[in-house]
Backbone as CSV, one residue per row, in Angstrom:
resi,resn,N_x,N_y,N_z,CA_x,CA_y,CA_z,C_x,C_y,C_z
1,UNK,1.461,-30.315,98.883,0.582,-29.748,97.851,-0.392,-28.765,98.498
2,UNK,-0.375,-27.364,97.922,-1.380,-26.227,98.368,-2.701,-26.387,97.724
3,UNK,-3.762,-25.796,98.865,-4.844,-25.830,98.055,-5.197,-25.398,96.873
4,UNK,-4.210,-24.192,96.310,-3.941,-23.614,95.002,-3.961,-24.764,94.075
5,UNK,-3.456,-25.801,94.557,-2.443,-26.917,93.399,-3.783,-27.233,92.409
6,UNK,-3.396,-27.411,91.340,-4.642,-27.651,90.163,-4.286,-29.110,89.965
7,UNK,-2.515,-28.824,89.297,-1.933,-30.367,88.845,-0.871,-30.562,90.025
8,UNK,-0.972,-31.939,90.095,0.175,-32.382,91.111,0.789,-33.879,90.346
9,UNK,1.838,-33.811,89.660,2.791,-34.574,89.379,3.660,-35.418,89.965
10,UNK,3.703,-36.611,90.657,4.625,-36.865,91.750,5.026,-38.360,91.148
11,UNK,6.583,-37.966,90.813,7.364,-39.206,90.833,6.914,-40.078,89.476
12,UNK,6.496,-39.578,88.602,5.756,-40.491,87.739,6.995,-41.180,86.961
13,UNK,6.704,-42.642,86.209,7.859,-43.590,85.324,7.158,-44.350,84.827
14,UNK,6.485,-43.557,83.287,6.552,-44.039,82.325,7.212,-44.516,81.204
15,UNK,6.553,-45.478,80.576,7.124,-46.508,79.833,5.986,-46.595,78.307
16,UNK,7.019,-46.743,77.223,6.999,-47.247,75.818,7.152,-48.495,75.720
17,UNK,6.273,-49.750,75.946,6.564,-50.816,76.071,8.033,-51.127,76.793
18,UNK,9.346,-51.608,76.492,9.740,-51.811,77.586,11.116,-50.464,77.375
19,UNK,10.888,-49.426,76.958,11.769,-48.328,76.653,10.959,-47.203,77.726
20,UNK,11.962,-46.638,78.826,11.251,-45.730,79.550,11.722,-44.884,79.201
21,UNK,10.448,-44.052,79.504,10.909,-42.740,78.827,10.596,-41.266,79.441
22,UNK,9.888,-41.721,80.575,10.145,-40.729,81.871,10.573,-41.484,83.088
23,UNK,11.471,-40.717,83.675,12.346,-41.406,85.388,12.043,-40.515,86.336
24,UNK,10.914,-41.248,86.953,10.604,-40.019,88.287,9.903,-38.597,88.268
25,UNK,9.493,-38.331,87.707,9.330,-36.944,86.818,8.140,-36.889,87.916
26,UNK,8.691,-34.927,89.069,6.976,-33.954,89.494,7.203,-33.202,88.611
27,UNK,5.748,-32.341,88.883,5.630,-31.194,88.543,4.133,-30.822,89.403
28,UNK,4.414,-29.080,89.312,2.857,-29.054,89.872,2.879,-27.499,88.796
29,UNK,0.738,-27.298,89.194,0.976,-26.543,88.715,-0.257,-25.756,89.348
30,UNK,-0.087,-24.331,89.530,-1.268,-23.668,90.550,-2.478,-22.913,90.178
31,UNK,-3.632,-22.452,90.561,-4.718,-22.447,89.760,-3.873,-21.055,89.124
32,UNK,-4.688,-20.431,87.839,-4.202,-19.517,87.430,-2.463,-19.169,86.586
33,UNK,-1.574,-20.043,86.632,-0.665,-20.262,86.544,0.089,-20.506,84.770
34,UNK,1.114,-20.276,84.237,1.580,-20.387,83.018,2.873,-21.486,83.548
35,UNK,2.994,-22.923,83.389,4.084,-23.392,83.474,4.450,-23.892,82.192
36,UNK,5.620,-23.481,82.241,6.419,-23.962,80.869,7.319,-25.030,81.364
37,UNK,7.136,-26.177,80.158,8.593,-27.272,80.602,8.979,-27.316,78.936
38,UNK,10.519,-27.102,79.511,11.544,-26.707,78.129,12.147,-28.231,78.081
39,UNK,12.876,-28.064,76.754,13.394,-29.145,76.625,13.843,-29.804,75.434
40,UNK,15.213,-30.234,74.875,15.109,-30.893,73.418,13.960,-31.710,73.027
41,UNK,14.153,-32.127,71.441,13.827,-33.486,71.368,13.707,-34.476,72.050
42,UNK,13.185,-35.452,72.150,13.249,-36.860,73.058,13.483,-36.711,74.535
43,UNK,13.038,-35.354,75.057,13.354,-34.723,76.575,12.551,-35.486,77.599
44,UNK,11.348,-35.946,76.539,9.955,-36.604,77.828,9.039,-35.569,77.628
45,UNK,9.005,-34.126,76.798,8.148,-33.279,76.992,6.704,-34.041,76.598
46,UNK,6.106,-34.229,75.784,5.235,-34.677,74.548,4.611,-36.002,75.509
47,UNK,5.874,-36.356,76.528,4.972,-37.751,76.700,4.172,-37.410,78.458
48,UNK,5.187,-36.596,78.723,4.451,-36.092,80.103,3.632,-35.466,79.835
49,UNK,2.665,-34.639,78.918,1.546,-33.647,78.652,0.861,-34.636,78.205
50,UNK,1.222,-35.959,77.505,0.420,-37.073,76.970,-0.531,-37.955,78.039
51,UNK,0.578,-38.088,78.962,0.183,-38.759,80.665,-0.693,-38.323,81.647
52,UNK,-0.613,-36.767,81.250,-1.623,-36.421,82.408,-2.759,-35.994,81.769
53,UNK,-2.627,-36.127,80.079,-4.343,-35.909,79.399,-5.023,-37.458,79.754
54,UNK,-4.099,-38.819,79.835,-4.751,-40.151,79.939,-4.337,-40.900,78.474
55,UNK,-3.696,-40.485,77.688,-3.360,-41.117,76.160,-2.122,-41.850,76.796
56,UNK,-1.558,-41.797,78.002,-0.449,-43.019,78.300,-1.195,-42.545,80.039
57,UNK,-0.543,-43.917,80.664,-0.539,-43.958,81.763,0.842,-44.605,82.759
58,UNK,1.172,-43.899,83.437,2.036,-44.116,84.804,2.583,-45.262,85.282
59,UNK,3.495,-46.332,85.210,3.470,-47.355,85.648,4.261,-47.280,87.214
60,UNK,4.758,-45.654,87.875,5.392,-45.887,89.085,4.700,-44.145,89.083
61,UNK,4.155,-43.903,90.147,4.099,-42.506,90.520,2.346,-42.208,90.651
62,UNK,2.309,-40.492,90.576,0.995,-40.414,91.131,0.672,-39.587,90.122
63,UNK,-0.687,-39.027,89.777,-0.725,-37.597,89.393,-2.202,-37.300,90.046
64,UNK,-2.609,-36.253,90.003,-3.509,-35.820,90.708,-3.761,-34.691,90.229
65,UNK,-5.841,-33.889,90.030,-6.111,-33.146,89.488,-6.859,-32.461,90.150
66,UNK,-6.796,-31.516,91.075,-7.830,-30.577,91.674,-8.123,-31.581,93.058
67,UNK,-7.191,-32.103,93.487,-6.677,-33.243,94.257,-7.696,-34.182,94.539
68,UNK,-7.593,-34.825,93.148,-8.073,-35.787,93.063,-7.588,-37.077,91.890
69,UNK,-7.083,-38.297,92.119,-6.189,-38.977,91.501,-6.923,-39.064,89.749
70,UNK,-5.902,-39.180,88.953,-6.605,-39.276,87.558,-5.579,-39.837,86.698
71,UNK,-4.536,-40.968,87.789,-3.298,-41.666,87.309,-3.957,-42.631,86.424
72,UNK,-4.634,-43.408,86.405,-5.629,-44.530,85.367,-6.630,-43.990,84.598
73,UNK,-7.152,-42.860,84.535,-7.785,-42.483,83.951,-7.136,-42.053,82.104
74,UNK,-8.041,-42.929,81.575,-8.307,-42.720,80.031,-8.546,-40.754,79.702
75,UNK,-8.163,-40.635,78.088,-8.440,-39.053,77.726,-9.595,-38.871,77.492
76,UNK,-10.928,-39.843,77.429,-12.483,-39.568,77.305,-12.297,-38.997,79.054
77,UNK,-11.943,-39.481,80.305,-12.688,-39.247,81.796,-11.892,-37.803,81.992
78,UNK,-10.707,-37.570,81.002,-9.497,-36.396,81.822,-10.353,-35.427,81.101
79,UNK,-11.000,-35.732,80.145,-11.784,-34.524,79.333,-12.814,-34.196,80.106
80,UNK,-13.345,-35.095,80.672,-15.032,-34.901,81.465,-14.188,-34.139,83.032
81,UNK,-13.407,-34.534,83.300,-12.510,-33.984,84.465,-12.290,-32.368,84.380
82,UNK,-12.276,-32.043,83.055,-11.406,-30.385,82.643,-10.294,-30.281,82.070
83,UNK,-9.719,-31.249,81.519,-8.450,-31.266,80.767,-8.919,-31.334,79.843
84,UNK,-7.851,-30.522,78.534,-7.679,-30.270,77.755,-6.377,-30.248,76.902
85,UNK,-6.453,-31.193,75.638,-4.953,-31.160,75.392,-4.960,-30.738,73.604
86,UNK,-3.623,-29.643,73.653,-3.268,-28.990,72.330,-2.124,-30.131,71.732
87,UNK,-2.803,-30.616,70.835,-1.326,-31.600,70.339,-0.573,-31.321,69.936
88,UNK,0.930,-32.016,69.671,2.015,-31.192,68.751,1.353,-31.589,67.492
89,UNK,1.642,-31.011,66.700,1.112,-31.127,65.103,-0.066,-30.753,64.900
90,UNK,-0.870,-30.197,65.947,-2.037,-29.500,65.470,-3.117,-30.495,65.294
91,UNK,-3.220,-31.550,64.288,-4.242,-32.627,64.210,-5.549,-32.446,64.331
92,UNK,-6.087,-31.371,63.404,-6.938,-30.757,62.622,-7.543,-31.562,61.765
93,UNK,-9.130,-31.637,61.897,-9.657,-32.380,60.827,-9.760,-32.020,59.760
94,UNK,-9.017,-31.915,58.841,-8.563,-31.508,57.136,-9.946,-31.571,56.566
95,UNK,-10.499,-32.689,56.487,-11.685,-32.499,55.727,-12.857,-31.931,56.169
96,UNK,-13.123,-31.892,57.379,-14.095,-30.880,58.097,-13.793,-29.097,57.957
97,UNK,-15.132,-28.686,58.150,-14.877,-27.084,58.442,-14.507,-26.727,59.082
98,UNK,-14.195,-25.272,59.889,-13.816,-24.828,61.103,-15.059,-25.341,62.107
99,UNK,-15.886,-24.744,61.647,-17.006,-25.045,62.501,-17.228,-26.698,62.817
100,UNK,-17.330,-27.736,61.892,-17.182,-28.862,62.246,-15.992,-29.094,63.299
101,UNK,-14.950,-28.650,62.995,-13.716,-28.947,63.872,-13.996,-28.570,65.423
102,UNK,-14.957,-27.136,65.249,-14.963,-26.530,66.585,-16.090,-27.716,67.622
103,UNK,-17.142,-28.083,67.054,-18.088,-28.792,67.317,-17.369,-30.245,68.004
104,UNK,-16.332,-31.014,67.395,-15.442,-32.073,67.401,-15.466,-31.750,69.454
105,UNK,-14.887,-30.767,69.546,-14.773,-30.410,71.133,-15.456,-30.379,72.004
106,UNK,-16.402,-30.312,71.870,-17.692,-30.154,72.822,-18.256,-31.886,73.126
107,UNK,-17.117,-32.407,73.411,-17.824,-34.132,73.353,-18.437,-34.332,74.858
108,UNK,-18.286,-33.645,76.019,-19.027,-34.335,77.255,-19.804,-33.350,77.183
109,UNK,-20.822,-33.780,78.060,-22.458,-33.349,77.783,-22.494,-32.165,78.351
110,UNK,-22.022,-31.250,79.073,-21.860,-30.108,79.645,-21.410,-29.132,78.480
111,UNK,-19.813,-29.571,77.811,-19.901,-28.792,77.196,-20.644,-28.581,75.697
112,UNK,-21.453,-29.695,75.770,-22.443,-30.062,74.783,-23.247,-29.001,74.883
113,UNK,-23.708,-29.087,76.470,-25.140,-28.017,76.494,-24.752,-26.592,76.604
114,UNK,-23.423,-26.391,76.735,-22.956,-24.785,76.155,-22.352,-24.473,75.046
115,UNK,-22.721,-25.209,74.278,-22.082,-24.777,72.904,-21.740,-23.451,72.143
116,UNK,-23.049,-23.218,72.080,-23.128,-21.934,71.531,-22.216,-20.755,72.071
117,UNK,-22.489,-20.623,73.332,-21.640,-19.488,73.868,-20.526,-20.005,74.143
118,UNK,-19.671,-21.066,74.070,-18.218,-21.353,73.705,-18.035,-21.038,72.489
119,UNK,-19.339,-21.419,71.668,-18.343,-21.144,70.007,-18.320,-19.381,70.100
120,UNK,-19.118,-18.865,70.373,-19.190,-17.527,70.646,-17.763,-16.671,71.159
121,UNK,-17.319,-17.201,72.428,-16.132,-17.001,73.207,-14.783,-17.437,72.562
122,UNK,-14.800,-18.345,71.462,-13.334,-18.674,70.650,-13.847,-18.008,69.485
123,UNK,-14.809,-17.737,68.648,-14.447,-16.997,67.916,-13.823,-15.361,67.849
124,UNK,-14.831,-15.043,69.357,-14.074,-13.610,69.616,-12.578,-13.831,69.979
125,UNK,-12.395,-14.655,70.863,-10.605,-15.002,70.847,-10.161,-15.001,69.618
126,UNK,-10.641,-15.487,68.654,-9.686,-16.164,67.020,-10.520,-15.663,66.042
127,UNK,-10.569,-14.499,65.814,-12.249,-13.492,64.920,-11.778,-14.321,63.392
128,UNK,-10.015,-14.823,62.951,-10.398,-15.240,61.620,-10.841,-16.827,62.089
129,UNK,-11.018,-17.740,62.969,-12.375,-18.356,62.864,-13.565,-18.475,62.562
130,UNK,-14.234,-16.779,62.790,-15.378,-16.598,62.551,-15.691,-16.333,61.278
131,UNK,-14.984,-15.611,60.799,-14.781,-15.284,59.390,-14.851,-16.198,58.528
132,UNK,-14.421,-17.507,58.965,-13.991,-18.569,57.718,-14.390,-19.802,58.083
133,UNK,-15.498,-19.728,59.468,-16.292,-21.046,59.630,-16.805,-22.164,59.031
134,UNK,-16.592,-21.597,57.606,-17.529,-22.939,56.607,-16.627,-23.044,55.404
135,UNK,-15.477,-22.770,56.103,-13.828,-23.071,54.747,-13.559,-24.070,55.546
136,UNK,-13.152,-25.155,54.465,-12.308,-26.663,54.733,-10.794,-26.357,55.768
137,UNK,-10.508,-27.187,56.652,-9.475,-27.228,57.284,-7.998,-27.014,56.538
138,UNK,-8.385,-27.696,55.661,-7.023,-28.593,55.257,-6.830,-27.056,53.880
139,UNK,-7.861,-26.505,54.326,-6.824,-24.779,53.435,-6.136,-23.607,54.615
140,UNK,-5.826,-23.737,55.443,-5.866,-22.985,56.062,-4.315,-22.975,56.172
141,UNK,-3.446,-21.871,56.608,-1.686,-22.156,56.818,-1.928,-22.958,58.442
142,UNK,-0.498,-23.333,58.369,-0.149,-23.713,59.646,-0.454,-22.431,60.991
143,UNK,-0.097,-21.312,61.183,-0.682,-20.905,62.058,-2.278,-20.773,62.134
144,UNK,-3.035,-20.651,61.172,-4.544,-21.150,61.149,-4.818,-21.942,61.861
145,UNK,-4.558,-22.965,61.251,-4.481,-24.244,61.871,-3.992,-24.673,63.532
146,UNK,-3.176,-23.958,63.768,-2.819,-23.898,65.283,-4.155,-22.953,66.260
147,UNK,-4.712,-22.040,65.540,-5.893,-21.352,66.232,-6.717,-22.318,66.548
148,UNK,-7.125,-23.383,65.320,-8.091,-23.852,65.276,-8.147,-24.964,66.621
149,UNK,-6.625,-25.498,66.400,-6.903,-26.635,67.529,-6.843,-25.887,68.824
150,UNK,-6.648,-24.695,68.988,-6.602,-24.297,70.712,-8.247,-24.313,70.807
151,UNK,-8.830,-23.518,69.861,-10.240,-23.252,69.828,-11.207,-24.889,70.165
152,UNK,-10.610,-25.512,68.981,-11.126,-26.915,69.965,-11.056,-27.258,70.911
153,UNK,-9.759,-27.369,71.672,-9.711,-27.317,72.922,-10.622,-26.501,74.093
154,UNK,-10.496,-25.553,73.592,-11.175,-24.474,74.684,-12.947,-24.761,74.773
155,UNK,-13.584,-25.679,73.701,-14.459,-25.846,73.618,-15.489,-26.751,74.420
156,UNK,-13.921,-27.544,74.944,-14.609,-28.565,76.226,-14.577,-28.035,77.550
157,UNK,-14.237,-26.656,77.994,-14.485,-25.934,79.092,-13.454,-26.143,79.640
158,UNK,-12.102,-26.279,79.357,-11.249,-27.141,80.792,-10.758,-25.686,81.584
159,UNK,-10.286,-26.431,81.966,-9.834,-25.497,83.645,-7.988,-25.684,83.472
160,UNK,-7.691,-26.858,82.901,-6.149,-26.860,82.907,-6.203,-26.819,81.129
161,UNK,-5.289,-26.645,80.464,-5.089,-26.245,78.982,-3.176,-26.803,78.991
162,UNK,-3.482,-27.809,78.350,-2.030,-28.755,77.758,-1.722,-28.614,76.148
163,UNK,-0.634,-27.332,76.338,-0.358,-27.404,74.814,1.288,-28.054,74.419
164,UNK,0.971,-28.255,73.537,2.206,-28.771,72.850,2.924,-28.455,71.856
165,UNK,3.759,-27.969,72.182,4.745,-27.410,70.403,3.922,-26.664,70.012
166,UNK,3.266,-25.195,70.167,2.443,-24.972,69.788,3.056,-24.360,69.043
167,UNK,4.330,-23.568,68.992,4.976,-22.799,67.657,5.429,-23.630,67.055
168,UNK,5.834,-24.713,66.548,6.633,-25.518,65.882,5.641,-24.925,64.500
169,UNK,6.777,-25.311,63.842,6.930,-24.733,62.466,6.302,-23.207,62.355
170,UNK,5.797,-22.393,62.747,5.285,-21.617,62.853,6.140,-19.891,62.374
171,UNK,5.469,-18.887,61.433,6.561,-17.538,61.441,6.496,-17.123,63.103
172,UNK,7.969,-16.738,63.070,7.624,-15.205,64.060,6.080,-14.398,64.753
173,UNK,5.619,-13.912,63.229,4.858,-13.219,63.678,4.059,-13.726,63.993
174,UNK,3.367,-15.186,63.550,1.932,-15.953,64.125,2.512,-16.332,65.249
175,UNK,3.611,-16.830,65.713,3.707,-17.072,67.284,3.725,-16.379,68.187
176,UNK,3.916,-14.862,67.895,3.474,-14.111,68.558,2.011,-13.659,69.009
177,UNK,1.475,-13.797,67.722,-0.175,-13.700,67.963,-0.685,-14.862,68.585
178,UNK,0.011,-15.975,68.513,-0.555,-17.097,69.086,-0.559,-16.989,70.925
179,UNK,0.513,-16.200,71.503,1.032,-16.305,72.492,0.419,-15.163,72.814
180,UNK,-0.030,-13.962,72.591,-0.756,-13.003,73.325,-2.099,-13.869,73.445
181,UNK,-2.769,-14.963,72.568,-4.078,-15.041,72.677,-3.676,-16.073,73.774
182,UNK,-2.745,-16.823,74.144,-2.217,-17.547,75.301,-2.617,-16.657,76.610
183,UNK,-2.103,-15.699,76.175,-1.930,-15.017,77.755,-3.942,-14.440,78.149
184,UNK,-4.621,-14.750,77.111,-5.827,-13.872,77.168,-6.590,-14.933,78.269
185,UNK,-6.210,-16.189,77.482,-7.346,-17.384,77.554,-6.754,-17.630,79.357
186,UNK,-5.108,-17.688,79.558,-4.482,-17.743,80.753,-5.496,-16.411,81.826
187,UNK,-5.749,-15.355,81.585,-6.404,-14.063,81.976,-7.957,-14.755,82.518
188,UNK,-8.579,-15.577,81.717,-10.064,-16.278,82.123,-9.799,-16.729,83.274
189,UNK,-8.796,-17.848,84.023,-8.354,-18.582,84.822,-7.569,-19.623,84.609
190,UNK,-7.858,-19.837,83.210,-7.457,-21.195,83.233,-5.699,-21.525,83.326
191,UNK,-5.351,-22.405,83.765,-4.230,-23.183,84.107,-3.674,-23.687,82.551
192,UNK,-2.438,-23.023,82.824,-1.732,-23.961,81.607,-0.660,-24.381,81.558
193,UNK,0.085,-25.526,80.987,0.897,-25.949,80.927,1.526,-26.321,79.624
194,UNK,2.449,-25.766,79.173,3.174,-25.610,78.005,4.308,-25.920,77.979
195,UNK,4.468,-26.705,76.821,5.657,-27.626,76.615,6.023,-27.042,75.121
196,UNK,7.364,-26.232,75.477,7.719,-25.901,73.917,9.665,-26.040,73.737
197,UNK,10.021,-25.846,72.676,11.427,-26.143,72.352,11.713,-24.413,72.028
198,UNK,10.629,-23.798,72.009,11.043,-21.988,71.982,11.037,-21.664,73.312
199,UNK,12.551,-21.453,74.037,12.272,-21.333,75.003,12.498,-20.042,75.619
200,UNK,12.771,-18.667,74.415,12.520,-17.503,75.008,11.060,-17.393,74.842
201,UNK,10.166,-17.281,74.211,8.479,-17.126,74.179,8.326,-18.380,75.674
202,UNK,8.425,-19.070,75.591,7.459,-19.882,76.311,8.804,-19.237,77.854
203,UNK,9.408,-18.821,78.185,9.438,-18.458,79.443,9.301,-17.041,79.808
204,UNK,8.904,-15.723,78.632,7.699,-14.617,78.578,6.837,-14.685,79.351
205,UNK,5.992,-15.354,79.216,4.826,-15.658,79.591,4.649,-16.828,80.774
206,UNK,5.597,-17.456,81.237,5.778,-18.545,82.305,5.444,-17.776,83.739
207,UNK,4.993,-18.228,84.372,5.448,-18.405,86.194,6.322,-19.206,86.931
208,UNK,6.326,-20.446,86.221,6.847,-21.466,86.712,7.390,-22.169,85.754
209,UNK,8.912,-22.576,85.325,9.442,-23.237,84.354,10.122,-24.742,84.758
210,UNK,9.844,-25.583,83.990,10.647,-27.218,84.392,11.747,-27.032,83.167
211,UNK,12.944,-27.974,83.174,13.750,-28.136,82.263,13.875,-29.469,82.336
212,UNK,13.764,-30.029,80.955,13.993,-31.679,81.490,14.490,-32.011,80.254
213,UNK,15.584,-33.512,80.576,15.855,-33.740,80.037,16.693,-35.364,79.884
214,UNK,16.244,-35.936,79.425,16.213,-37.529,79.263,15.605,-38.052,79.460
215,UNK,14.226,-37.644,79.809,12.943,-37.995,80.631,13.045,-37.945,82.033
216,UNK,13.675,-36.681,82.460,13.915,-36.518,83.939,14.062,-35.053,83.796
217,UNK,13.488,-34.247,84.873,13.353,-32.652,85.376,14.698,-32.733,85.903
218,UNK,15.804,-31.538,85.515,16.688,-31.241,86.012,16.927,-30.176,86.820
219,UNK,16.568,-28.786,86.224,16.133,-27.532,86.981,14.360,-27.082,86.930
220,UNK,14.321,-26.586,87.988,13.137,-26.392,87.840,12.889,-24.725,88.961
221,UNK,12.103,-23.625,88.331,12.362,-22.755,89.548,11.322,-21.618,88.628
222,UNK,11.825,-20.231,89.066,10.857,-18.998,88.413,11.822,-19.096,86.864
223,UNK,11.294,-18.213,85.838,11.518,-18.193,84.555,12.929,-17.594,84.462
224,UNK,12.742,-15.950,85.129,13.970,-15.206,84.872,15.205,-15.880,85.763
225,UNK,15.054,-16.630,86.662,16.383,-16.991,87.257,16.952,-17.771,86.701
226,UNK,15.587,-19.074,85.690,16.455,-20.156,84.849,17.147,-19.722,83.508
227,UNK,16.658,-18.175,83.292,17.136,-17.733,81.843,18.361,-17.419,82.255
């Protein structure tokens, strides 16, 4: 592992009560970096981006964050750590505003005490955020709604950014807009790691691509050689 390394993945085998559902599974990923891990349905994607936010934990392997272990660590300590995770389905508070939603993010006390100029910095990323700060969630389309939860995310300051399915269900054209504002927020520094089933967009924008599948990495290398 280089001092670059942000995430370091090693060997991890997780388990669904007694159904495993990752075998062995690295990955790394370097500061500055776009890694994409492709993959069907039921590939392990969803649960490995789940593992290293702390919403499951590791029962054989390591992971490590800015090299420092964060294999037991819960998603309240991976948040106070700099992680950040985009869920699949978006999981948007419907009955809250944008602005309530955006606020939802800012839960450790740091990014508590910068609020303002985070909400400042995602609305210029996502300007129809700003626009529609005090409209209910639960009106917004599905790509709306996908702004909104990156914007939450981005609100707790992280340094690594875990999205998930972020085009699923999504037109054409909003995944495109979704994915240039990818590459903007990637442009700040931050580290990301993206797990999608579109796997011409998500290896665009890659450095580093995993392919996995059964809950195990099969190829893994630069984008254009795996295309």
């Amino acid at each position: 592992m280089s001092s670059a390394t942000v995430l370091h993945v090693d060997g991890i085998d997780v388990f669904y009560r007694d159904f495993q559902a990752l075998w062995g599974v690295s990955l790394e990923a370097d500061r500055g970096q776009i890694v994409s891990v492709i993959g069907a349905n039921g590939a392990g994607k969803s649960t490995l981006l789940n593992t290293v936010a702390g919403l499951m934990h590791p029962k054989k392997g390591a992971i490590e964050f800015m090299g420092d272990s964060i294999s037991g660590m819960d998603a309240y300590e991976t948040v106070a750590r700099k992680i950040a995770l985009v869920p699949e389905g978006r999981r948007v508070f419907t009955r809250l505003t944008v602005y309530e939603n955006l606020i939802m993010g800012c839960y450790t006390p740091r990014a508590r005490a910068n609020r303002e100029k985070n909400l400042e910095k995602v609305y210029e990323l996502f300007p129809r955020l700003a626009e529609r700060h005090n409209q209910m969630a639960s009106t917004f389309s599905g790509g709306e709604q996908q702004m909104l939860a990156i914007g939450r995310a981005l609100m707790s300051e992280p340094e690594l950014l875990l999205c998930d399915e972020i085009s699923l269900g999504l037109a054409p054209l909003v995944i495109k807009e979704i994915y240039q504002r990818l590459r903007k927020i990637n442009a700040e520094g931050i580290t990301i790691v993206l797990v999608e089933q579109d796997i011409r967009q998500s290896m665009k924008v890659a450095d580093q691509a995993y392919v996995m599948l059964e809950g195990k990495v099969v190829l893994k290398g630069d984008p254009r050689e795996l295309t």
